[in-house]
C-alpha positions in Angstrom: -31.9 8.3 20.3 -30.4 5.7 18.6 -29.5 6.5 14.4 -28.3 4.9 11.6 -27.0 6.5 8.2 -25.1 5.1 5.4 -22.0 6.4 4.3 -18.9 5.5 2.2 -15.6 4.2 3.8 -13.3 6.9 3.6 -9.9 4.5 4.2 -9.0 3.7 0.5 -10.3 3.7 -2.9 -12.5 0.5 -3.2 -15.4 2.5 -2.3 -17.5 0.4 0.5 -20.6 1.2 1.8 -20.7 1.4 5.8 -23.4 2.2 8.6 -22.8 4.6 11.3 -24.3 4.6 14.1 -25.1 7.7 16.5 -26.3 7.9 19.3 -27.6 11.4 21.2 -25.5 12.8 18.5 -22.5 11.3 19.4 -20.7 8.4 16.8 -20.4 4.9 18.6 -19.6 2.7 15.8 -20.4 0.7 12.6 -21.3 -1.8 10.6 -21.1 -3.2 7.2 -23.7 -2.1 4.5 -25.5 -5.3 3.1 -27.3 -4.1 0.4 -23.7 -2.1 -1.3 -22.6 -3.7 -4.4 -18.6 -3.2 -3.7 -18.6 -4.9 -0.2 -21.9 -7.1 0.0 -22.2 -6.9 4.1 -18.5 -6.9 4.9 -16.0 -4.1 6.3 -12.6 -4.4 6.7 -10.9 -3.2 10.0 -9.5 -0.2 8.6 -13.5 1.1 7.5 -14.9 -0.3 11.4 -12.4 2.3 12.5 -12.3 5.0 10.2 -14.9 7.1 12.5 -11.9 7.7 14.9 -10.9 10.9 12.6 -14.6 12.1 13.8 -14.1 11.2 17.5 -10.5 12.7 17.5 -11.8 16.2 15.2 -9.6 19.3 16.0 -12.0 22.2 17.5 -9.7 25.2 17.3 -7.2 26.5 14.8 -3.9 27.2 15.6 -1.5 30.0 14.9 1.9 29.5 16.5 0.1 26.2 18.5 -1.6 29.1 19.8 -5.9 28.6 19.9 -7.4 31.3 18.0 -10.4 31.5 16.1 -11.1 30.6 12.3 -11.2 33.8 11.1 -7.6 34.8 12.6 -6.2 31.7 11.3 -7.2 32.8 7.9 -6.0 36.6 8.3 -2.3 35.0 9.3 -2.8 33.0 6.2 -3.9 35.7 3.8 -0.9 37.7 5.1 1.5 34.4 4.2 0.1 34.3 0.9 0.2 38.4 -0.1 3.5 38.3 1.1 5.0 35.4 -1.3 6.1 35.0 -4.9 2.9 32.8 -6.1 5.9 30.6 -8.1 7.4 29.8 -4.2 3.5 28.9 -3.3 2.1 25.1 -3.5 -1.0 24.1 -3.0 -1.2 20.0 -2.4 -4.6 18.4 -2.4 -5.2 15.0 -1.6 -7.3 11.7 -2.8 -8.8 12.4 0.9 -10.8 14.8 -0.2 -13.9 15.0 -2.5 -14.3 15.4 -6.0 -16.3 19.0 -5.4 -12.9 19.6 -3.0 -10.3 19.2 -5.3 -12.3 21.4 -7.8 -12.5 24.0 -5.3 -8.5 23.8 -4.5 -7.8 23.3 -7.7 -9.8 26.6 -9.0 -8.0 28.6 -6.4 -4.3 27.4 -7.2 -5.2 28.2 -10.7 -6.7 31.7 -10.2 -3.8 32.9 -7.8 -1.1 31.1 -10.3 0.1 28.7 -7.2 1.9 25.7 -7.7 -0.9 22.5 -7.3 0.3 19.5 -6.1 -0.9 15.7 -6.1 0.9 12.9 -4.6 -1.1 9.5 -5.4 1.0 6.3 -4.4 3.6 7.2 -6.8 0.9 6.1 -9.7 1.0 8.8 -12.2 -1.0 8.9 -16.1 -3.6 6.0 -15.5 -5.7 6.6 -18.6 -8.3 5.0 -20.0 -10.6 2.3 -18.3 -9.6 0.2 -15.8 -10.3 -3.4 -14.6 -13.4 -3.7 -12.5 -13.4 -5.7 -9.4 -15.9 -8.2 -11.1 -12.8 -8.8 -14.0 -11.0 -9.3 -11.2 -13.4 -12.0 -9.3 -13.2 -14.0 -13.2 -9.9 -13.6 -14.6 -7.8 -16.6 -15.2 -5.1 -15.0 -14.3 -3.9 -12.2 -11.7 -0.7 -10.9 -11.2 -0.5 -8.9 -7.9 1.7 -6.7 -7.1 1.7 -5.2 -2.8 0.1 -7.2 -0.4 -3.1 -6.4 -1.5 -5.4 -8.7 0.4 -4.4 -7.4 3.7 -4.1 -3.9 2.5 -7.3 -3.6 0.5 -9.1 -6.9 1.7 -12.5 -6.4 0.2 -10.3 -6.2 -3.2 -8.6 -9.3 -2.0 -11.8 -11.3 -1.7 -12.3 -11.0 -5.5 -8.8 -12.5 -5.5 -9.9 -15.6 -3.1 -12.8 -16.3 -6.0 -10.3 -15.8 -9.1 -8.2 -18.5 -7.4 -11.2 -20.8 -6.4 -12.3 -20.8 -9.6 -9.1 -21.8 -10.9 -7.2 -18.4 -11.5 -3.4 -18.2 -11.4 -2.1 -15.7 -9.4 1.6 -14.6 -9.5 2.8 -11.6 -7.2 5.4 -9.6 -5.9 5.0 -9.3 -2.0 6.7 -10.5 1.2 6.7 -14.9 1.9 5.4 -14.2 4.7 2.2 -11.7 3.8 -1.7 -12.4 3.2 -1.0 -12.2 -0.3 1.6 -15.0 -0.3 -0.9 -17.6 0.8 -2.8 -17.4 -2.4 0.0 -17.1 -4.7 1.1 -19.8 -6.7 4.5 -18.1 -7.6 5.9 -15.3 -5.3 9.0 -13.1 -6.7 11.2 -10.6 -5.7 10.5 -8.1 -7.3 8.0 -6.6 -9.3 10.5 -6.9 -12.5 10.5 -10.3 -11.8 7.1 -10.8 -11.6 6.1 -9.2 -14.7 9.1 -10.6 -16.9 8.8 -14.0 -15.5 4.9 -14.3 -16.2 3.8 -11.3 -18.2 3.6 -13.7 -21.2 1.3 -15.8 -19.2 -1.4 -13.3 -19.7 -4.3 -12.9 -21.9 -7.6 -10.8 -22.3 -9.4 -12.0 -19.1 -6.4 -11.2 -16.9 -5.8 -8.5 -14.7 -2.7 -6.7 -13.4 -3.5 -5.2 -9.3 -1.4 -3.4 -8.0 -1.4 -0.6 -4.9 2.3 0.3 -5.0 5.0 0.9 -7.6 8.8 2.1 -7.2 9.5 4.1 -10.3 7.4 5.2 -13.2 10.0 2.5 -15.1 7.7 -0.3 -12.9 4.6 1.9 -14.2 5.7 2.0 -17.8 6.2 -1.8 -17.7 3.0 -2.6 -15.8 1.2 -1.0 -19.1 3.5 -1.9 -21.7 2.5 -5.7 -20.4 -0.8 -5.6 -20.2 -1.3 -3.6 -23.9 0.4 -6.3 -25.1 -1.8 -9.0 -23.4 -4.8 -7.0 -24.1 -5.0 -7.8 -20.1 -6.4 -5.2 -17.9 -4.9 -3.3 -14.6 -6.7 -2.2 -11.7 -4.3 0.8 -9.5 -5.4 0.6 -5.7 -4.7 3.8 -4.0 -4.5 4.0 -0.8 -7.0 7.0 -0.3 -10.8 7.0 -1.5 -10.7 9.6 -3.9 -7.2 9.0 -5.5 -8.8 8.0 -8.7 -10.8 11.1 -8.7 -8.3 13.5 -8.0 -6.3 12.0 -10.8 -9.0 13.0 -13.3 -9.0 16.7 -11.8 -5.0 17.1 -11.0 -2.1 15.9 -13.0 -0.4 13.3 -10.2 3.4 14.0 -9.7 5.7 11.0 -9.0 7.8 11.2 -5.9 10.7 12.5 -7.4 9.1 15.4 -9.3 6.7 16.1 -6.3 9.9 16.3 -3.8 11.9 18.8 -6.4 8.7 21.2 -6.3 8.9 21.2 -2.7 12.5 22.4 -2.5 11.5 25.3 -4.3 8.4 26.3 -1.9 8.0 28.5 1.0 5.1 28.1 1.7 3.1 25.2 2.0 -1.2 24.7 1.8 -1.7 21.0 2.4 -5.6 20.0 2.1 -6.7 17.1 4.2 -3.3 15.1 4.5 -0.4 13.5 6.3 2.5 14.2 3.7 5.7 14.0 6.5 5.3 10.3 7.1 4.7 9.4 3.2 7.3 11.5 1.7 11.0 11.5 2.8 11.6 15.4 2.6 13.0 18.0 5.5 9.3 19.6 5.5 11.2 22.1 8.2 13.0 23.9 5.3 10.2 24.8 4.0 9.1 28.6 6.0 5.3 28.2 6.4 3.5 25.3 6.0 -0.5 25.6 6.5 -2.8 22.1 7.1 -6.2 22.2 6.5 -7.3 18.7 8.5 -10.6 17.3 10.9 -7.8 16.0 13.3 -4.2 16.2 14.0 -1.5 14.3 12.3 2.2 14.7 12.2 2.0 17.5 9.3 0.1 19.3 11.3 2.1 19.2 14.0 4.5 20.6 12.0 2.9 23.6 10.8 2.7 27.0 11.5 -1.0 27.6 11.0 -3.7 24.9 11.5 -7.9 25.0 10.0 -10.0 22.3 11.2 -12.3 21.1 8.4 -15.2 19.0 8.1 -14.5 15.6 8.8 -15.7 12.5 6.2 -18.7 11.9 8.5 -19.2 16.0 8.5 -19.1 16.2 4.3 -21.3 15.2 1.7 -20.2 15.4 -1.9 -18.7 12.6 -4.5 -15.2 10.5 -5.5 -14.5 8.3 -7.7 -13.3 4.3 -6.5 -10.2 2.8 -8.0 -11.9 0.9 -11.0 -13.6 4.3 -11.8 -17.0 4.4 -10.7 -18.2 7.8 -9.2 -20.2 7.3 -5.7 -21.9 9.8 -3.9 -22.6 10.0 0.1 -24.0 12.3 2.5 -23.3 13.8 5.9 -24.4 11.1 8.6 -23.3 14.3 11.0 -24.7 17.6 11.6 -21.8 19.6 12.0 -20.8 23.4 12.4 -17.2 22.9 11.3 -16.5 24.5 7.8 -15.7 22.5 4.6 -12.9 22.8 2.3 -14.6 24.8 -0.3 -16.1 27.4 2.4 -12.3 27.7 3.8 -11.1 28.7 0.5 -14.1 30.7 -0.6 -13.0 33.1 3.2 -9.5 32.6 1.8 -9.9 33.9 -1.8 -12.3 36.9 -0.8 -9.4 38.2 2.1 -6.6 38.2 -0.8 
């Protein structure tokens, strides 16, 4: 039989509404969800595939790249964990997961004293509101920093209306990008961008940006736009980033790579940290990845849990202008969630 749910996209933080469709129980595809407010019947191609995580779900955990079942994975684990200093163990959850998910991990780093960890783009202390993505669709002005129209394209269609009704956008982002062709002035870097045009801004403009260098580029992003009384809209580049933010302190790269030289073992929740961060992740003794399908962190661990995929959860997160959508499973599934993993976790230790 042929089914349709609705769900949220699960490949960044804009927070678009998508169809799946099942058939017999099996996923075969999507399609945009009309009726959602963020998207308005349109899906980029990063949400038509973003059931692939489903298709390609893990079905065994792994010891050793050994198959064993989930309740020896977590005895190797509890053994891992009795047998380190709780100051040499980090926990790292991700804006992958859900808002009820980070809770979870962060009540059980908390309760066993681990280190918690949170990695979000390099964006770190974003308080306060942010812009929405109608600000964006009327400011008069947009400065744009990462090719954000071919990254988060549903984002860069508010930037297509800003400029066709008469917004001037300046950005920092390759000649030859998506971004580039809507720019009126490109620069070099994103110093440039905001010294050479900051003062350009007023109250109905709006600072995007989905990547920063330093927390110097951070610091000036805001000290520019408090002084413009402008607004800035971070773009992560997972769903829940903004959420996660709320629950978990972020750490900038440089702060999040010093903790990891001083862990031994290593609880990552629902990411792919070796391609993102440039860190020897073999120093580190044991390192444990809690993930629906395999990635090259996983492959590098010594103990692997399959959890529920997106499709397979229900819960909340929380889009990058700050608005907190909910979704449901479109899946009946008997993989475990995050929050049962650690629940069989805490009551071994």
């Amino acid at each position: 039989m042929l089914e349709i749910k609705h769900t949220l996209c699960p490949s960044c933080s804009v927070g678009c509404g998508i169809n799946v469709v099942s058939h017999d129980g099996d996923v075969v595809g999507t399609y945009p969800y009309k009726r959602h407010p963020v998207n308005e019947g349109k899906n980029c191609l990063n949400g038509r595939n973003s059931i692939e995580v489903y298709k390609n779900k893990l079905s065994n955990a792994l010891v050793s790249n050994s198959n064993v079942d989930i309740d020896k994975a977590i005895d190797e684990i509890c053994s891992n964990l009795k047998s380190k200093d709780s100051e040499k163990i980090t926990v790292f959850c991700s804006g992958n997961n859900s808002v009820e998910d980070i809770e979870a991990i962060k009540d059980f780093a908390e309760k066993n004293n681990y280190n918690i960890a949170l990695y979000a783009d390099n964006i770190v202390d974003i308080d306060g509101e942010v812009a929405s993505y109608e600000d964006v669709e009327k400011a008069s002005k947009l400065i744009v920093i990462g090719d954000i129209l071919y990254t988060n394209p549903l984002i860069g269609r508010r930037i297509i209306h800003a400029k066709e009704n008469g917004a001037n956008v300046y950005s920092f982002t390759p000649e030859s990008s998506v971004t580039a062709n809507v720019s009126d002035e490109i620069c070099d870097s994103i110093d440039d961008v905001l010294n050479n045009f900051g003062d350009n801004l007023d109250e109905s403009s709006v600072i995007l940006f989905n990547t920063v260098n330093s927390s110097e580029d951070l610091d000036k992003i805001k000290e520019i736009s408090d002084k413009a009384n402008s607004k800035i809209l971070p773009v992560f580049s997972k769903c829940n980033s903004k959420g996660a933010c709320d629950i978990v302190k972020a750490q900038s790269k440089e702060d999040f790579v010093e903790l990891l030289n001083g862990t031994d073992l290593l609880l990552v929740f629902n990411d792919d940290l070796i391609p993102e961060i440039d860190f020897d992740f073999a120093s580190i003794s044991t390192i444990v990845s809690f993930v629906p399908c395999e990635n090259s962190t996983s492959n590098a661990s010594q103990i692997v849990v399959p959890v529920k995929s997106w499709l397979e959860n229900e819960g909340s997160f929380v889009n990058a202008m700050g608005e907190t959508q909910t979704f449901d499973a479109v899946i009946e599934s008997d993989a475990l969630g995050v929050d049962e993993i650690i629940e069989k976790i805490q009551n071994k230790l």
